[in-house]
Backbone as CSV, one residue per row, in Angstrom:
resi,resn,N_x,N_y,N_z,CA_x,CA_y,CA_z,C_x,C_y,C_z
1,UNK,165.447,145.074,111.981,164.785,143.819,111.605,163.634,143.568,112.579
2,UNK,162.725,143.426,112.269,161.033,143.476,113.295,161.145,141.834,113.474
3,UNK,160.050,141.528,114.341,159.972,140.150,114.846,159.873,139.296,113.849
4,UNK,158.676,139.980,112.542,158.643,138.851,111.723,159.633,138.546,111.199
5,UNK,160.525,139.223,110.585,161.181,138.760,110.081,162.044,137.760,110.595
6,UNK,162.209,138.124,111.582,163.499,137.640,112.788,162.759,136.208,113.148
7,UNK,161.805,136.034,113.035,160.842,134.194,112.901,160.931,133.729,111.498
8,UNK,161.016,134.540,110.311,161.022,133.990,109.224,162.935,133.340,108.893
9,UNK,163.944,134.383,109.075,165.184,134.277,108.730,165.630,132.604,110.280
10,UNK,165.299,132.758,111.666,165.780,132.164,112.284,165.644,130.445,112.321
11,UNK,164.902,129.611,111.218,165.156,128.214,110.701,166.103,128.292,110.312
12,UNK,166.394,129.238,108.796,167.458,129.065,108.309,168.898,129.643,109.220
13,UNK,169.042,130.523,109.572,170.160,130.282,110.716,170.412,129.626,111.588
14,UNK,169.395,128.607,112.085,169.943,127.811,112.955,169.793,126.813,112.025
15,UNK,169.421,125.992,111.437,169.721,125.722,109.939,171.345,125.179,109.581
16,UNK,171.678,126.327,109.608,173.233,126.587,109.118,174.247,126.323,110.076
17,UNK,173.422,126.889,111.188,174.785,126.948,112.549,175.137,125.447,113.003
18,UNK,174.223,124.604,112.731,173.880,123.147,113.311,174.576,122.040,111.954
19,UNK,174.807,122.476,110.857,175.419,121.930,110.015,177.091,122.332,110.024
20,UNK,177.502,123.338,110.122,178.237,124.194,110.494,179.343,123.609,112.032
21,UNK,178.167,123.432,112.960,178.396,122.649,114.205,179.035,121.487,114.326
22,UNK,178.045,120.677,113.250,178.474,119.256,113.492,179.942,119.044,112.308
23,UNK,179.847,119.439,111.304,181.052,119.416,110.157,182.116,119.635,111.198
24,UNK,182.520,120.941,111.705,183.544,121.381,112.320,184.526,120.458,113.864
25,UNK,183.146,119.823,114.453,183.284,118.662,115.407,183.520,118.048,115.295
26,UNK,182.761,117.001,113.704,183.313,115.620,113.297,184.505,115.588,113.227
27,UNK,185.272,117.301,112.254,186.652,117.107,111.917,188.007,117.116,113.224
28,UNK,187.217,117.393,114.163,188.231,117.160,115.293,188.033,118.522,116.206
29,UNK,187.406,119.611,115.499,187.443,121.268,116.267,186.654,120.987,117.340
30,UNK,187.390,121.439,118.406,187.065,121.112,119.847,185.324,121.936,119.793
31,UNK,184.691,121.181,120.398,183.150,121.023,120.948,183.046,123.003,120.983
32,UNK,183.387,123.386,122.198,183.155,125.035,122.238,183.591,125.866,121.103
33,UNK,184.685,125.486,120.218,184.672,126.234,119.186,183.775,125.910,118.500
34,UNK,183.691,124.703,118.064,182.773,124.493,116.720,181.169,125.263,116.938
35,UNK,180.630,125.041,118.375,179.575,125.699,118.580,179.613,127.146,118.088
36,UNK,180.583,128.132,118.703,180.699,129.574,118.262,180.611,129.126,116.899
37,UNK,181.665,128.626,116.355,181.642,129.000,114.821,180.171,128.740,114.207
38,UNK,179.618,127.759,114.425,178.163,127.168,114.200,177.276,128.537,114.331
39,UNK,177.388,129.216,115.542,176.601,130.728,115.933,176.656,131.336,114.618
40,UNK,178.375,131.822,114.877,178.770,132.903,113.870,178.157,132.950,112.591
41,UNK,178.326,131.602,111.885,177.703,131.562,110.381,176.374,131.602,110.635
42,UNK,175.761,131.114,111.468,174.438,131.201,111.411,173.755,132.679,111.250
43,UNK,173.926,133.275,112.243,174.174,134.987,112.367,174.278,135.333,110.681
44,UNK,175.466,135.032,110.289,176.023,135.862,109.028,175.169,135.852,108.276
45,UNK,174.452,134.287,107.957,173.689,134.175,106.498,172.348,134.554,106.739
46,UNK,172.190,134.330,108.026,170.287,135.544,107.760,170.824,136.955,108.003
47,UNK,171.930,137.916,108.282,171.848,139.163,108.126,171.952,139.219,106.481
48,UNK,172.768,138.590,105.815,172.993,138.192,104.703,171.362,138.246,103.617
49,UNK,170.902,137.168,103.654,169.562,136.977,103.766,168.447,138.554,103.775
50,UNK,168.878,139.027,104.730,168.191,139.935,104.991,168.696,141.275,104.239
51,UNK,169.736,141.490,104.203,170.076,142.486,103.243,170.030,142.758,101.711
52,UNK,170.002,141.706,101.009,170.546,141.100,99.893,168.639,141.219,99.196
53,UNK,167.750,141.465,100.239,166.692,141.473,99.703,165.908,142.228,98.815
54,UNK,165.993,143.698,99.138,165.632,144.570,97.983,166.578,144.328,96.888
55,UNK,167.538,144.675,97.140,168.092,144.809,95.606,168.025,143.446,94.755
56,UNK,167.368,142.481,95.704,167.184,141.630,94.592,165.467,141.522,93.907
57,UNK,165.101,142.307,94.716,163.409,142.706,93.798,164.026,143.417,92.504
58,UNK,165.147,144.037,92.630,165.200,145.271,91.588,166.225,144.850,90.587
59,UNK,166.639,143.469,91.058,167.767,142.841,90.033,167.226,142.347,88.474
60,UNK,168.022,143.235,87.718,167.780,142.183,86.181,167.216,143.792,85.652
61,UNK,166.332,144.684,85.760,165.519,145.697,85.988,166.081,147.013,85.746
62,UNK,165.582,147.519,84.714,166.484,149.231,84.506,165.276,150.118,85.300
63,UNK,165.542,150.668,86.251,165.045,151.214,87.221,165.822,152.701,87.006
64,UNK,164.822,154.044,87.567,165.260,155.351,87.425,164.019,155.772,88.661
65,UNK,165.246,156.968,89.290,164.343,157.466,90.339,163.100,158.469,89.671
66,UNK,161.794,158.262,90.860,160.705,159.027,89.591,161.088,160.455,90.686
67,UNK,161.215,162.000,89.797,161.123,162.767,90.618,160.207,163.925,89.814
68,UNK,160.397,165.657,90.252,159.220,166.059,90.163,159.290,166.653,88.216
69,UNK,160.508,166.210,88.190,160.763,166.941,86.111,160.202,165.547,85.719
70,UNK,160.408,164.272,85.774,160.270,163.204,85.210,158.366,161.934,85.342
71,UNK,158.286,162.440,86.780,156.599,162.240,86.523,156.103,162.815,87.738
72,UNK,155.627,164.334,87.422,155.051,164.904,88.163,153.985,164.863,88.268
73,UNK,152.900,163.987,87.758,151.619,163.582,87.687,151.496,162.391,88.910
74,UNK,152.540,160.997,89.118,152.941,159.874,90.153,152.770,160.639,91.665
75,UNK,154.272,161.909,91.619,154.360,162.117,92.800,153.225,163.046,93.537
76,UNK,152.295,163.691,92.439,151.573,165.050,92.856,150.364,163.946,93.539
77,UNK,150.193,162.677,92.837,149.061,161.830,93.353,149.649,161.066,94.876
78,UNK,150.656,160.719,94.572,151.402,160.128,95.987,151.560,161.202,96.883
79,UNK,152.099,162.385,96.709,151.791,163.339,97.885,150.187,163.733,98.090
80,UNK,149.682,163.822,97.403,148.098,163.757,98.206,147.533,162.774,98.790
81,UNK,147.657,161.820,98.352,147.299,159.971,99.356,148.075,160.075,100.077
82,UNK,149.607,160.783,100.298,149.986,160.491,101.722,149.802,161.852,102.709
83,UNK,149.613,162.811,102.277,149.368,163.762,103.046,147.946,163.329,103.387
84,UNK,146.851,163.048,103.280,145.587,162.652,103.317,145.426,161.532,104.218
85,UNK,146.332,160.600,104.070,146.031,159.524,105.076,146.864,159.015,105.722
86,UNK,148.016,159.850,106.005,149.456,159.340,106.989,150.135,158.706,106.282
87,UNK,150.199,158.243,105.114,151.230,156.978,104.335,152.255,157.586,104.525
88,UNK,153.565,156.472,104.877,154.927,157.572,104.838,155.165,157.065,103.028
89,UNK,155.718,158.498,103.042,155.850,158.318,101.606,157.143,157.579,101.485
90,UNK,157.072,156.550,100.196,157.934,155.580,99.689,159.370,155.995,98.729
91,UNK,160.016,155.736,98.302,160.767,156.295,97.441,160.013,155.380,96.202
92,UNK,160.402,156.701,95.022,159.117,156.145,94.088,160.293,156.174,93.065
93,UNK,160.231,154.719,91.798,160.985,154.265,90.846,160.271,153.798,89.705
94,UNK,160.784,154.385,89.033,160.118,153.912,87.202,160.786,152.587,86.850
95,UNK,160.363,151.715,86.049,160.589,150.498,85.680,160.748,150.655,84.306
96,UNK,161.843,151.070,83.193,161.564,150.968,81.883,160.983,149.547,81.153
97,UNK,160.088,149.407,81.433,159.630,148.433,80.113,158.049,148.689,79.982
98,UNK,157.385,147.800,78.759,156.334,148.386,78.566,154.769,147.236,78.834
99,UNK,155.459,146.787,80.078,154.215,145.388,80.733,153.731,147.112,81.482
100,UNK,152.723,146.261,82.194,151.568,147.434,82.816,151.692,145.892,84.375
101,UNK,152.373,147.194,85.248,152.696,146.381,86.385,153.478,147.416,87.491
102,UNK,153.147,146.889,88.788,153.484,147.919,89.880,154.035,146.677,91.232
103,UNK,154.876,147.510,91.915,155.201,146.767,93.227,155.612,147.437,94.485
104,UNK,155.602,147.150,95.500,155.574,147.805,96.656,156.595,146.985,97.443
105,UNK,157.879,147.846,98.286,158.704,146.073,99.221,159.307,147.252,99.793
106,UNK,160.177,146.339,100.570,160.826,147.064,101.539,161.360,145.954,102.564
107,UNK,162.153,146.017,103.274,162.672,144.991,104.354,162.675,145.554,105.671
108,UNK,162.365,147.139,105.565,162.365,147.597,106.956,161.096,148.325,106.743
109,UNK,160.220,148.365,107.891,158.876,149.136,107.980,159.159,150.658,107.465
110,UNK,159.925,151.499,107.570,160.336,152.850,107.946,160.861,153.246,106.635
111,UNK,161.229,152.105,105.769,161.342,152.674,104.121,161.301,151.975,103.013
112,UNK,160.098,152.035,102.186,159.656,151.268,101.301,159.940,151.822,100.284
113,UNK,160.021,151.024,99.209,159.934,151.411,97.487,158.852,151.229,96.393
114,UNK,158.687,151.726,96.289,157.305,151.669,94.990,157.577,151.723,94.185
115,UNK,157.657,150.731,93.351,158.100,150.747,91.542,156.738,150.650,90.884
116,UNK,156.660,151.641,89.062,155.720,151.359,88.179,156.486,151.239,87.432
117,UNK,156.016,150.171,86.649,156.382,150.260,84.566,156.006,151.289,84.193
118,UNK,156.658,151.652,83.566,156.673,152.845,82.476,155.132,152.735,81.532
119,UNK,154.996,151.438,81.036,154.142,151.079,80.638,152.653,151.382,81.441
120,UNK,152.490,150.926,82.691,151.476,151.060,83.405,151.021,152.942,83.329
121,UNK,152.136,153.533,84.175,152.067,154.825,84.093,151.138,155.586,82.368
122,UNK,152.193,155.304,82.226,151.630,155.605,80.549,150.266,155.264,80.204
123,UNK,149.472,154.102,80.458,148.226,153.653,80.109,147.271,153.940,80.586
124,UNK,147.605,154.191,81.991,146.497,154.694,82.860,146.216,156.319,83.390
125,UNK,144.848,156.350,83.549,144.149,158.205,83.465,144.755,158.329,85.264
126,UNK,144.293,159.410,85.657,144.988,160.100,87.083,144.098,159.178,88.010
127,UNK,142.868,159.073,87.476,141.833,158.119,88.908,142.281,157.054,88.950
128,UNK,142.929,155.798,87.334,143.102,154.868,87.782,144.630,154.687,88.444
129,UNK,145.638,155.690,88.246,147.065,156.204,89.095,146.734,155.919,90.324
130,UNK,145.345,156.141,90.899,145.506,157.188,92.241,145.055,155.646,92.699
131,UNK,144.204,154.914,92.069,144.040,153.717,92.921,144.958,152.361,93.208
132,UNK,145.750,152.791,91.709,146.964,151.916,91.672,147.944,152.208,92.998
133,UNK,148.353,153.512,93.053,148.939,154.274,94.660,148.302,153.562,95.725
134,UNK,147.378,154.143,95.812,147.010,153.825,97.603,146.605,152.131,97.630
135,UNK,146.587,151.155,96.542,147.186,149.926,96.975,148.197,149.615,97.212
136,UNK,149.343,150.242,96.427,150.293,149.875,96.641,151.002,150.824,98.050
137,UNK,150.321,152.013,98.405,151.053,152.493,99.499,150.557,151.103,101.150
138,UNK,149.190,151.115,100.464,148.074,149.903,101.948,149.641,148.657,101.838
139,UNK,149.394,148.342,100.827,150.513,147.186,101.228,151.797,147.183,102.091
140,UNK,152.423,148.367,101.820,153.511,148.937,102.375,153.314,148.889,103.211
141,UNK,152.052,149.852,104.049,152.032,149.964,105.827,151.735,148.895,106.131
142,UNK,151.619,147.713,105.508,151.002,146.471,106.197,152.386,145.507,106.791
143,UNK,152.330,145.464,108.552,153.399,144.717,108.983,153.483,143.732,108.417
144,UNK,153.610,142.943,107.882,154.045,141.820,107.097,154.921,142.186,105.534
145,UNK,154.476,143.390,105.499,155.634,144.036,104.239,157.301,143.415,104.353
146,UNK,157.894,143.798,105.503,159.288,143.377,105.514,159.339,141.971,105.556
147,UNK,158.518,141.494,105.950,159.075,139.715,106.105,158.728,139.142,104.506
148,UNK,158.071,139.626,104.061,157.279,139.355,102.930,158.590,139.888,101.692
149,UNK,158.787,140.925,101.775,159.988,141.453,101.156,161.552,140.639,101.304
150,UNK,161.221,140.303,102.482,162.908,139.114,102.888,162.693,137.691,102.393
151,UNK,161.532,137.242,102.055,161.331,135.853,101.772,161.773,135.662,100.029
152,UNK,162.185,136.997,99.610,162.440,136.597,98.497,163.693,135.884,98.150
153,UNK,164.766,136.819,99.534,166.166,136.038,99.208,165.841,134.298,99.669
154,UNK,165.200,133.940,100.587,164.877,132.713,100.856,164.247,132.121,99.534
155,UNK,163.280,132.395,98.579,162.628,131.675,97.523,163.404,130.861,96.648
156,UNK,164.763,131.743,96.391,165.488,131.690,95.321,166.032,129.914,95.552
157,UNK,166.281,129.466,96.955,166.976,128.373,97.167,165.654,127.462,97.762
158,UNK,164.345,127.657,97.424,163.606,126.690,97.971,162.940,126.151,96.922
159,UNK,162.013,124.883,97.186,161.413,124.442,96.023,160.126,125.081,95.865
160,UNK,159.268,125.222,95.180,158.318,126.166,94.623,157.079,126.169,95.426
161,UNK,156.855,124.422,95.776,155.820,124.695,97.115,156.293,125.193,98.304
162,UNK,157.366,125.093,98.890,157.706,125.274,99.948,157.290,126.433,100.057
163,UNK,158.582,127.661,99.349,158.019,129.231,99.025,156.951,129.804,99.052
164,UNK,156.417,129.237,97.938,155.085,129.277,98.053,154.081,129.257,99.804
165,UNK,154.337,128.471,100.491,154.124,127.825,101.437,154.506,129.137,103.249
166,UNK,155.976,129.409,102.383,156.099,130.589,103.432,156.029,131.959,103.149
167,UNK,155.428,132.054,101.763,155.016,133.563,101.612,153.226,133.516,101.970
168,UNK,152.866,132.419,101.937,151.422,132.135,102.554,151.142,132.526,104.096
169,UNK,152.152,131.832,104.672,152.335,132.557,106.350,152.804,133.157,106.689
170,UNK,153.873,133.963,105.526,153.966,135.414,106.017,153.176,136.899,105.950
171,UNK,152.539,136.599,104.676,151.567,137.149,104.374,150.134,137.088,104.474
172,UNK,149.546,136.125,104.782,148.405,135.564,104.560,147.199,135.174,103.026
173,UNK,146.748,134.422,103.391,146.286,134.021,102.101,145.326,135.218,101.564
174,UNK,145.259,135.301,100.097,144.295,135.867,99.090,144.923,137.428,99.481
175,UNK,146.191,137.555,99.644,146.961,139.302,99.858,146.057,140.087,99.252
176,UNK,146.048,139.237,97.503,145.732,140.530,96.713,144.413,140.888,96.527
177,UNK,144.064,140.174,96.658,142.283,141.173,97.037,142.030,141.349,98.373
178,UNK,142.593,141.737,99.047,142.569,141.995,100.319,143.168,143.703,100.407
179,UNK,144.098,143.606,99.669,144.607,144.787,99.271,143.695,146.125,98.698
180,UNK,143.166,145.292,97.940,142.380,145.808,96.883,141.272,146.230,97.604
181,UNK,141.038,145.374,98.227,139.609,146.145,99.146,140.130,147.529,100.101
182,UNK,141.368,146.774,100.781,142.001,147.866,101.321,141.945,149.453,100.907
183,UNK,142.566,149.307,99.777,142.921,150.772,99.286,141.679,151.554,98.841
184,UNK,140.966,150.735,98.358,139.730,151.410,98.262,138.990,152.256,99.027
185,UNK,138.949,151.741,100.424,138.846,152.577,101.841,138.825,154.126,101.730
186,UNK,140.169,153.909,101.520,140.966,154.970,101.233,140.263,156.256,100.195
187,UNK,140.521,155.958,99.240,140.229,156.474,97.307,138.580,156.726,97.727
188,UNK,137.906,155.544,98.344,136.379,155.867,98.199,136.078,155.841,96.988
189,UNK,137.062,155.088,95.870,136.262,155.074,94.318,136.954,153.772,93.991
190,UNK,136.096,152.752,94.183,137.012,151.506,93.749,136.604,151.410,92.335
191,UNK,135.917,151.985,91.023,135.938,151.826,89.886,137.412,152.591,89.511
192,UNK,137.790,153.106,89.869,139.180,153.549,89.812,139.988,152.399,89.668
193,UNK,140.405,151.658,90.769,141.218,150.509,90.505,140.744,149.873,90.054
194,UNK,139.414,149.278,90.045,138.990,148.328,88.661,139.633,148.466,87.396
195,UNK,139.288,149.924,86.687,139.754,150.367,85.554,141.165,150.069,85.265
196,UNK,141.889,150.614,86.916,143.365,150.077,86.467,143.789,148.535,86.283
197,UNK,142.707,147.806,87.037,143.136,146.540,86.832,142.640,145.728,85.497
198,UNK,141.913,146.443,84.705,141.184,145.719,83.998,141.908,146.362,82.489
199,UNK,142.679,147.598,82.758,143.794,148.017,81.593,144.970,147.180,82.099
200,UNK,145.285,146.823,82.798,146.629,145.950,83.144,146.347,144.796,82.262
201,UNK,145.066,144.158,82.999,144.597,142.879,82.533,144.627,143.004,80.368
202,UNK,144.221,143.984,80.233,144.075,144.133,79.030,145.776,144.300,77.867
203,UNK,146.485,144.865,79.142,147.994,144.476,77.850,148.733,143.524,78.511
204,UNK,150.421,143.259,78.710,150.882,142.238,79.404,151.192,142.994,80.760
205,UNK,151.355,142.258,81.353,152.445,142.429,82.779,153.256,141.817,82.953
206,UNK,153.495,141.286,82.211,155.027,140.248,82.266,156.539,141.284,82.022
207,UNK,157.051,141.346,82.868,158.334,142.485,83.282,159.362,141.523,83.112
208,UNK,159.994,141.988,81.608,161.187,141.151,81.308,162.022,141.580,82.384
209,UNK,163.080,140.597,82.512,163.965,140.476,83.728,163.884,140.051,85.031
210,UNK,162.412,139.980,84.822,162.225,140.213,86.880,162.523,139.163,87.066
211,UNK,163.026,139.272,88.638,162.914,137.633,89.853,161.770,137.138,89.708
212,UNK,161.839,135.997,89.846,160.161,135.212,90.168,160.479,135.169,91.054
213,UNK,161.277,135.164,91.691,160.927,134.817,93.609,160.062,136.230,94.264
214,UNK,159.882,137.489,93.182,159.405,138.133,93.454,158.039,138.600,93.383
215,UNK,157.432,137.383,92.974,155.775,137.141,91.978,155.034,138.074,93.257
216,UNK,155.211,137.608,94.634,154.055,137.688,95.328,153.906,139.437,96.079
217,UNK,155.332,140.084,95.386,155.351,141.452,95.971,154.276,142.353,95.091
218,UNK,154.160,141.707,93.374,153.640,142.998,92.731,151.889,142.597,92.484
219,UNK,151.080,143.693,91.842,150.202,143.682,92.039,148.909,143.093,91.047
220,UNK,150.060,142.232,89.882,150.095,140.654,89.540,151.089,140.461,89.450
221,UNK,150.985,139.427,88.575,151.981,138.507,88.342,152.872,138.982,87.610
222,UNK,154.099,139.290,87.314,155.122,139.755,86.672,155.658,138.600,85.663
223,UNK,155.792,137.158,85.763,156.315,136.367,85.535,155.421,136.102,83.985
224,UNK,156.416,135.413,83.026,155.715,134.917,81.385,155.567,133.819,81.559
225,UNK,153.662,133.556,81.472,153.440,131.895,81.536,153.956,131.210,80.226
226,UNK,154.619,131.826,79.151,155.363,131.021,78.302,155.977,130.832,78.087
227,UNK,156.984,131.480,79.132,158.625,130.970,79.571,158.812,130.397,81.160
228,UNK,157.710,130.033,81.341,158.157,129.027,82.820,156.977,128.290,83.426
229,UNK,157.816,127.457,83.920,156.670,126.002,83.691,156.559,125.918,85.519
230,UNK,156.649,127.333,86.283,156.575,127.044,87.583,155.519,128.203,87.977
231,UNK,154.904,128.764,86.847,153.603,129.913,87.344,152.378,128.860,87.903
232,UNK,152.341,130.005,88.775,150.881,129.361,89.656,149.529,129.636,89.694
233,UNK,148.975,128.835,89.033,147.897,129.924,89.180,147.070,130.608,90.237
234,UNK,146.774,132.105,89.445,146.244,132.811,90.773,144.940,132.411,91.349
235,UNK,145.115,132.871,92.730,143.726,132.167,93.518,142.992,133.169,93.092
236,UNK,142.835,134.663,92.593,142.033,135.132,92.367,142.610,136.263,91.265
237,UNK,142.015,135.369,90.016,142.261,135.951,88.835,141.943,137.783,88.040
238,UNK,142.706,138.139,87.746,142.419,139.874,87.590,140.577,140.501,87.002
239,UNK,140.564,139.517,86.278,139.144,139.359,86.275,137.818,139.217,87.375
240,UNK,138.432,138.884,88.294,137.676,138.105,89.751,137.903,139.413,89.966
241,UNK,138.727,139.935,90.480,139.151,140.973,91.200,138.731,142.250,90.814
242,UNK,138.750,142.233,89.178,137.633,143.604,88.894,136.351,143.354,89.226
243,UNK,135.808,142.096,88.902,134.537,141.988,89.349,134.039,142.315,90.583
244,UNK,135.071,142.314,91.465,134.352,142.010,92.777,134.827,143.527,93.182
245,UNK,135.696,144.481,92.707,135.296,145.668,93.260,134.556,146.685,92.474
246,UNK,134.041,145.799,91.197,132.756,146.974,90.643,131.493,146.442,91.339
247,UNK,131.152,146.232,92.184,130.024,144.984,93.552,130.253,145.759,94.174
248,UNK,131.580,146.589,94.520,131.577,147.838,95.766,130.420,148.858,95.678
């Protein structure tokens, strides 16, 4: 668990330990126990917290590992962006459904996951693959990946600004074109990811099943603005975002 995280999880554990504290005292449990016990739970529910986090990006979600019989076109592009520019390579997962959508998480720096829709894969040529990759690998190496990845188990129990509010300071504002510029670096062809973003933009990305607490991992919005009355709108719309890297 890296620092950030360990600043993001430690409100809510002490949080807990201090409710925990005082319940156990009022009822009569002598002062030094109730404190330990107050510790103990506190401890429990951010390791808790912290574990419980990937698999809940991947909850709801028919997921299959991608390997070299099943899309050898993904990994042949991911092993060249990472042999090329140090990325540690991610474990890479197909998403059966047919939105055009990608995500990158992880809770520990040292091993990330990269999911595509089936859909995305499918729609897009090898240049716009390759730019879809090395955004989503830039995100990965970016320290704020794991805390950013743990705030999801936190979303689920907060109110929508709040969340909102601490995936802002864990991440920093405007991620996703920041990203986007990022990877480009990289590729040296940002009409590449344009293209991919502007075929995304062009069918849905709305990924039946997904968490919304997981909006801010993928590379839009996953969530159906006509089944929930808590989408936000983006600060910088997929449109903005092609625009501004065909200006590259």
């Amino acid at each position: 668990m890296d620092s950030s995280t360990v600043k993001l999880l430690a409100p809510f554990g002490v949080f807990a330990a201090v409710i925990v504290f005082v319940v156990t005292a009022v009822v009569g449990v002598p002062i030094p126990v109730a404190a330990v016990a107050g510790v103990v739970v506190g401890i429990t529910i951010a390791v808790l917290l912290f574990h419980q986090a990937d698999s809940l990006v991947l909850k709801g979600l028919r997921v299959q590992i991608a390997d070299a019989r099943t899309q050898p076109r993904v990994l042949n592009v991911l092993d060249g962006l990472c042999d090329s520019h140090g990325f540690r390579k991610p474990v890479v997962l197909v998403i059966d459904d047919p939105a055009r959508n990608a995500c990158g998480f992880g809770r520990r720096a040292h091993h990330g996951t990269l999911a595509l829709t089936s859909g995305l894969v499918e729609s897009i040529d090898r240049l716009q693959l390759e730019g879809v990759l090395a955004r989503e690998l830039t995100a990965l190496s970016d320290k704020s990946r794991p805390a950013a990845t743990t705030a999801v188990s936190l979303r689920r129990f907060l109110p929508r600004r709040m969340g909102n509010a601490i995936v802002g300071r864990v991440q920093g504002e405007e991620r996703a074109v920041r990203d986007d510029f990022e990877a480009v670096r990289y590729t040296r062809y940002p009409p590449g990811l344009a293209a991919a973003l502007a075929t995304i933009d062009a069918g849905t990305a709305a990924v039946a099943g997904v968490n919304q607490a997981t909006r801010h991992l993928w590379i839009v919005d996953p969530t159906d603005a006509s089944s929930s009355d808590e989408r936000v709108p983006e600060p910088w719309p997929v449109t903005l975002r092609v625009a501004a890297l065909r200006e590259l």
